[in-house]
C-alpha positions, 0 to 999 in steps of 0.5 A: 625878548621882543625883536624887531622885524623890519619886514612885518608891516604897520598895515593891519592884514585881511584873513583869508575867512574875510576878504576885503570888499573890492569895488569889482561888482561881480564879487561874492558876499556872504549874508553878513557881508550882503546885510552890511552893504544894505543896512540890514539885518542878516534875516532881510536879507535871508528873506530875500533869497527864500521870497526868490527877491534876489539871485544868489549863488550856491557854493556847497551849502554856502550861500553868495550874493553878487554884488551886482545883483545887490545894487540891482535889487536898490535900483528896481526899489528906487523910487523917482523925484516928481 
């Protein structure tokens, strides 16, 4: 028998593995994460952090990006209109 339960909601719910992407620009995004916002692939984006490209963030043996240091590095790479 199935009950119903008005307090459980429609909205589906973040795990606490997988926060959701705030707009703050100080927020910490794993490789995944990081690759997704660029639009690449995870081994970019690792290359990134060995080439010393980009500034991360060692928590224990996990990695982090600032989001703002991602939209640095698409900044310094933009090219401008002549």
């Amino acid at each position: 028998m199935v009950r119903y339960n008005p307090q459980r909601s429609a909205t589906p719910q973040t795990s606490a593995r997988e926060p959701a992407l705030l707009a703050n620009s100080g927020q910490l995004l794993t490789i995944n994460q990081a690759a997704d916002y660029l639009g690449t692939g995870q081994r970019f984006v690792r290359r990134l952090i060995s080439e010393r490209r980009i500034p991360y963030v060692k928590l224990g043996k996990h990695v982090r990006l600032e989001r703002s240091a991602l939209e640095g590095f698409i900044d310094s790479g933009r090219v401008p209109r002549q």
